[in-house]
C-alpha positions in Angstrom: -5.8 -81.5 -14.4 -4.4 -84.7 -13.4 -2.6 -84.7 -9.3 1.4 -85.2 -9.1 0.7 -88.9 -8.0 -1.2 -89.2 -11.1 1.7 -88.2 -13.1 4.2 -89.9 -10.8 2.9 -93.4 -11.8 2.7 -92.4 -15.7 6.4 -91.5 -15.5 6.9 -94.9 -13.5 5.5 -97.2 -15.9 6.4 -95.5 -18.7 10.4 -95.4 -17.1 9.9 -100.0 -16.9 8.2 -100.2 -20.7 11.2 -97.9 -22.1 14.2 -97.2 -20.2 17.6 -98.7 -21.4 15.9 -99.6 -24.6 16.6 -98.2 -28.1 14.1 -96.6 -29.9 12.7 -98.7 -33.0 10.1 -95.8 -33.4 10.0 -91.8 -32.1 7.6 -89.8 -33.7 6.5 -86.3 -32.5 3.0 -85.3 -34.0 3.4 -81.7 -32.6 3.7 -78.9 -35.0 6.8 -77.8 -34.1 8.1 -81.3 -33.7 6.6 -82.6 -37.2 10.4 -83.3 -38.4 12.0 -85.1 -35.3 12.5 -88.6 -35.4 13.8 -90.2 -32.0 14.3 -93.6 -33.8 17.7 -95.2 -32.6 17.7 -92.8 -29.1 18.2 -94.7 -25.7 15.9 -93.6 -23.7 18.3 -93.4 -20.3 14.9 -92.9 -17.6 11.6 -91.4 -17.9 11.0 -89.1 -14.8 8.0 -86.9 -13.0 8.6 -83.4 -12.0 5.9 -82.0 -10.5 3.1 -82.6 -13.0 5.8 -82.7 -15.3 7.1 -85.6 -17.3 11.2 -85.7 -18.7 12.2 -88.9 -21.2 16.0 -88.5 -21.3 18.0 -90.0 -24.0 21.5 -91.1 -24.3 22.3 -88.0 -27.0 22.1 -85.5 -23.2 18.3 -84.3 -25.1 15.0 -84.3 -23.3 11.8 -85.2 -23.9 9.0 -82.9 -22.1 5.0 -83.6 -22.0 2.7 -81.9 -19.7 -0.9 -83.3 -19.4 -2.8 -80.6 -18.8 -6.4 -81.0 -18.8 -6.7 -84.2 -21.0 -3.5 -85.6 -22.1 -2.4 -89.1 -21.0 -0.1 -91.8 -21.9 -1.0 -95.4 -23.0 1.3 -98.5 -23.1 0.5 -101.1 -25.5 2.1 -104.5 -27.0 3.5 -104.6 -30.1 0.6 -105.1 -32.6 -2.0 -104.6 -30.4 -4.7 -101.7 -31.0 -4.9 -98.4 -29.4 -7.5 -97.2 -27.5 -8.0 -93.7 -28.9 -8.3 -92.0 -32.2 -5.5 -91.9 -34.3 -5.9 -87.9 -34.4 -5.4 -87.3 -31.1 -1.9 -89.1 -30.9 1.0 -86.5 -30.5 4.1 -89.1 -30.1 4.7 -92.6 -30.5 7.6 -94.3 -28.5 8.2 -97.7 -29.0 11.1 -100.3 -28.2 11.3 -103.6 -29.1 8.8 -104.7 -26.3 6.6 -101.8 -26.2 4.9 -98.8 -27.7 3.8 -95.6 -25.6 2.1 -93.4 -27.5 1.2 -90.2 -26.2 -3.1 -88.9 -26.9 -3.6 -84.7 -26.3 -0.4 -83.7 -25.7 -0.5 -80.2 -26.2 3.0 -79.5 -24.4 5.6 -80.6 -26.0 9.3 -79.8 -26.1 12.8 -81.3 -26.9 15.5 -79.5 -25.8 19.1 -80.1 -24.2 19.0 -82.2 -21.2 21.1 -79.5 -19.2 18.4 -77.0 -19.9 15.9 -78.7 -18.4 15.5 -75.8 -16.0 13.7 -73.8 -18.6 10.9 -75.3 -18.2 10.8 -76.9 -14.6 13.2 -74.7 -13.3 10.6 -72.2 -11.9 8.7 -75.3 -10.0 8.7 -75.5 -5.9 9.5 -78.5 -4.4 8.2 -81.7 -5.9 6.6 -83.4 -3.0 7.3 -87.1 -4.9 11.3 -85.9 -5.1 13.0 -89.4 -4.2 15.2 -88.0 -2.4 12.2 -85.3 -0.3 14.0 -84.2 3.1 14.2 -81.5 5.4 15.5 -79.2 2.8 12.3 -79.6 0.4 10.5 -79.8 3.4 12.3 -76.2 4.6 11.9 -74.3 1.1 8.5 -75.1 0.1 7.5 -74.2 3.9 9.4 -70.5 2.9 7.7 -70.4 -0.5 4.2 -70.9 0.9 5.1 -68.0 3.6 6.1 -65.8 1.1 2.2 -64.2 0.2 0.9 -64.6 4.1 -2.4 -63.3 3.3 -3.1 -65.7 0.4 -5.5 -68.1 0.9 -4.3 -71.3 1.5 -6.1 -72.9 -1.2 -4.6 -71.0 -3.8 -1.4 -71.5 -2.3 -0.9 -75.4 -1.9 -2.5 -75.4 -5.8 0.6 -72.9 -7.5 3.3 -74.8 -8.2 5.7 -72.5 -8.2 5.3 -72.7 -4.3 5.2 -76.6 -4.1 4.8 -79.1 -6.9 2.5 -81.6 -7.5 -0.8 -80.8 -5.5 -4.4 -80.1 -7.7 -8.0 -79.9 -6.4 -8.7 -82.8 -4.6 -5.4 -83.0 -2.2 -5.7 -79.2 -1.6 -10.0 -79.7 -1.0 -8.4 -83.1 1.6 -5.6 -81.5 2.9 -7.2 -78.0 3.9 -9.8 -80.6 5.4 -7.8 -82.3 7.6 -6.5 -79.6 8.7 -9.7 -77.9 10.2 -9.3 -74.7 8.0 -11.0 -73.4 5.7 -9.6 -73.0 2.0 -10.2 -69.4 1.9 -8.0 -69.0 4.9 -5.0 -66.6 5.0 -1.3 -68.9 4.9 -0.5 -67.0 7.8 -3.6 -68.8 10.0 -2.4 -72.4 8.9 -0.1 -74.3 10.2 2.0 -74.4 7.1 4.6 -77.1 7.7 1.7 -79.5 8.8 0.2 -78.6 5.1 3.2 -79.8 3.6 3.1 -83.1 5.3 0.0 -83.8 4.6 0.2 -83.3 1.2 3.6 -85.1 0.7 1.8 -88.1 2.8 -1.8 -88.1 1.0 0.1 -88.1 -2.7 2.8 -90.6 -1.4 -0.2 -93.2 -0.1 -1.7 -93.3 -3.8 1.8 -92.8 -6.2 2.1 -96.3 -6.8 -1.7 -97.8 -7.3 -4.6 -96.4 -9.6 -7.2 -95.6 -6.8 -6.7 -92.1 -5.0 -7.5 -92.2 -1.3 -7.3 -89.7 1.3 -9.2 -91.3 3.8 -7.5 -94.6 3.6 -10.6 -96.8 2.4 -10.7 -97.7 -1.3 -14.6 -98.6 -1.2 -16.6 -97.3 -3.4 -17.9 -93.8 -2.0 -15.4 -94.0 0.4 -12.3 -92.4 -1.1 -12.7 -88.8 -0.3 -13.5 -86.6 3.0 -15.2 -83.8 1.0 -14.1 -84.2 -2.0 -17.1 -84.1 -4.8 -19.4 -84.6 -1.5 -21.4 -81.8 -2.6 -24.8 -81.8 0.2 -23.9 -85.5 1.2 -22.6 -85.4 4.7 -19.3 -85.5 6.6 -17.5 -88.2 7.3 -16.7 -86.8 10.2 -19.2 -84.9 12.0 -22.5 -85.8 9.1 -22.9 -82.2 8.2 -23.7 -81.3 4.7 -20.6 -80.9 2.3 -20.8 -77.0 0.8 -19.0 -76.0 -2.2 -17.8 -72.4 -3.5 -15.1 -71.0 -6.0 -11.9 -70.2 -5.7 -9.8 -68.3 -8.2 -10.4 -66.4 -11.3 -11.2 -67.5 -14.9 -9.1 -70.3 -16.1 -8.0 -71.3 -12.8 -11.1 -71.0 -10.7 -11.8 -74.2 -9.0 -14.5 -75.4 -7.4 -13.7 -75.7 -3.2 -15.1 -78.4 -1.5 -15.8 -77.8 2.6 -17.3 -78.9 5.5 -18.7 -76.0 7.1 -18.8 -77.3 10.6 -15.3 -79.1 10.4 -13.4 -76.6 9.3 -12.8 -72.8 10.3 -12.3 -69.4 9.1 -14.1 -67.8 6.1 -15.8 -69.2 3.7 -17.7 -67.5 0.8 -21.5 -66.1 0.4 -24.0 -68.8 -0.6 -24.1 -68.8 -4.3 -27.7 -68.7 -6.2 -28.6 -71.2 -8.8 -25.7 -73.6 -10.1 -22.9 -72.0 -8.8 -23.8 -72.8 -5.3 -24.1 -76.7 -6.1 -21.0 -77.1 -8.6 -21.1 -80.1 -10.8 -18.4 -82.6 -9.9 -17.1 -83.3 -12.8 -14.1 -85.3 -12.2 -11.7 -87.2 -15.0 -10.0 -90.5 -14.8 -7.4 -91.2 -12.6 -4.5 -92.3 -14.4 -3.4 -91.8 -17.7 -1.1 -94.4 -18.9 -2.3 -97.9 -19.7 
């Protein structure tokens, strides 16, 4: 599932190709949707929530798309091809100048733009909020306090608590923060969590390339991060993996075992003590 940064940038470029421009084309392949046409809608500003994505129109309705595993946005020309199969295209938005069409949406809704809430409404604080401050800072500090003996991997990745964190800031941001992901909230500093993680996704929002260590070479991206048995950047001891979670949202956790502290799971036999780090590709709109 794509990070909030990820989802950040979609809404950004998709907000330049389409905001204050009327609709020429606004079709909704989505069963429930089959019937709506947007056609002649201004689109007033495409916006992230989260790892949620709102296209507002001038009629006070809402557009709302959630990614999930494998959904993404592409931008195109007028005329110019797509790169996907047709099948997989859920909604096509296109102005005068360009065409986003939406590939594997499976979330879709259009509702009243004052209703939004139903369906971001029970989000934390989205750490990409323009207007982020103490307050954000304050509640999604409370949230994350609220289970103290959760781990704290589990924690920074429910969005309900704080919005916009996946595997690979929680797997960097429990790293630099010494602990171990399987840590109780109540052994981590909690408020330095939150910074981290509002830093790391604000330092890649507005470029393709994710970095948590500040290089952008190639193999040079990530602290532990799908560094399963390579070593540390830090102290050069082998990177360990475990699991974390159960059934759909078990997640492989990425560690240093020499780095960072507390517990950490029993050694795993056979494949599930070397994950495979399977990974998708970073942004989804084109």
């Amino acid at each position: 599932m794509p990070e909030g940064d990820t989802v950040y940038l979609a809404g950004r470029r998709l907000h330049t190709a389409l905001a204050r421009q009327r609709l020429t084309r606004g079709e909704l392949r989505h069963p429930r949707l089959s019937t709506v046409d947007l056609a002649g809608r201004v689109v007033l500003c495409v916006r992230s929530v989260g790892k949620h994505l709102l296209f507002r129109f001038d009629d006070q309705t809402t557009l709302h798309t959630h990614f999930r595993l494998d959904g993404s946005w592409h931008l195109y020309r007028p005329e110019e091809r797509w790169r996907g199969p047709a099948h997989q295209v859920r909604a096509v938005l296109a102005n005068e100048h360009r065409v986003a069409v939406g590939f594997r949406l499976h979330d879709m809704a259009l509702l009243p733009t004052a209703e939004e809430f139903r369906l971001v409404g029970h989000l934390g604080p989205d750490l990409l909020d323009p207007v982020w401050g103490r307050q954000q800072e304050d509640e999604a500090v409370e949230r994350l306090l609220r289970d103290p003996d959760r781990e704290v991997g589990l924690a920074l990745l429910d969005q309900t608590a704080v919005a916009g964190l996946g595997n690979l800031y929680k797997t960097e941001v429990c790293f630099l923060l010494g602990v171990s992901p399987w840590a109780p909230v109540s052994d981590v500093d909690v408020r330095a969590a939150v910074r981290w993680s509002r830093k790391l996704l604000l330092r890649n929002a507005a470029r393709p390339e994710q970095s948590t260590t500040g290089e952008l070479g190639r193999d040079a991206q990530h602290w532990v991060f799908e560094r399963t048995g390579r070593p540390c950047r830090r102290c050069g001891t082998a990177v360990r993996t475990g699991t974390q979670g159960e059934g759909t949202r078990e997640r492989v956790a990425y560690y240093c075992p020499r780095c960072q502290h507390g517990p950490r799971p029993a050694p795993a036999a056979g494949a599930a003590a070397q994950a495979p780090e399977a990974g998708r590709s970073r942004r989804s709109s084109g």
